[in-house]
N, C-alpha and C positions, 0 to 999 in steps of 0.2 A: 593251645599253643600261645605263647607267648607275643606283644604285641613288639616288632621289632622295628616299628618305624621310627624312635630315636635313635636305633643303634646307627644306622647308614644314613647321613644327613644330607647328601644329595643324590641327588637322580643319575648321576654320576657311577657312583658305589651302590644304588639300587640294582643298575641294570647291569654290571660288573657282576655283584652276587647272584642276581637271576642266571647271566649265559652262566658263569660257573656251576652251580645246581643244577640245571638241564643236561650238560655235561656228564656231569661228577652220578648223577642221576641213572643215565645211560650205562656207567663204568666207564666213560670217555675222559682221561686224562691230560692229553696232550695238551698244555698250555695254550699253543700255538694256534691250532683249531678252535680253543676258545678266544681267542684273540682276533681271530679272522672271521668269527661269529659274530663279534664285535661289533669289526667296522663295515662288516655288510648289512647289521641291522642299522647303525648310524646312516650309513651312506642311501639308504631306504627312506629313513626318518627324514633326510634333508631333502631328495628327491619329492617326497609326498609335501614337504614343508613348500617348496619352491611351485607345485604344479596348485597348493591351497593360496598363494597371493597371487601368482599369475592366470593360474585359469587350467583347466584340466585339458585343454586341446591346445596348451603347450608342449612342443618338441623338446622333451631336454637332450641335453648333449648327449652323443654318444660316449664322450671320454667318462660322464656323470656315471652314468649305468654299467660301462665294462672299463675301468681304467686301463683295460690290457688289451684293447682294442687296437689293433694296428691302422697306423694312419697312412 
């Protein structure tokens, strides 16, 4: 296989291509669901970033974890 880490120059379009392929992998098409694949691994990524500076027996917010949380 060829080495494709010039082609996608950031981390950005790395992780775009990856949810795409796991997707497209499956037979799973729908845009949409790759997109909300997305920002639920983003939304992970900054959650895990936030609890690595402040400390692991920080409370993050509820609205962090479920934006759909009724208040």
């Amino acid at each position: 296989m060829d080495d494709m880490s010039g082609v996608f120059t950031s981390t950005t379009e790395r992780a775009a291509w990856n949810i795409a392929a796991r997707h497209l992998a499956r037979g799973q098409k729908d845009p949409v669901m790759m997109i909300v694949d997305g920002i639920e691994e983003e939304r992970k990524r900054c959650i895990d970033l936030l609890r690595s500076a402040i400390g692991r027996d920080f409370e993050v917010p509820t609205f962090m974890v479920d934006p759909d949380h009724q208040w």
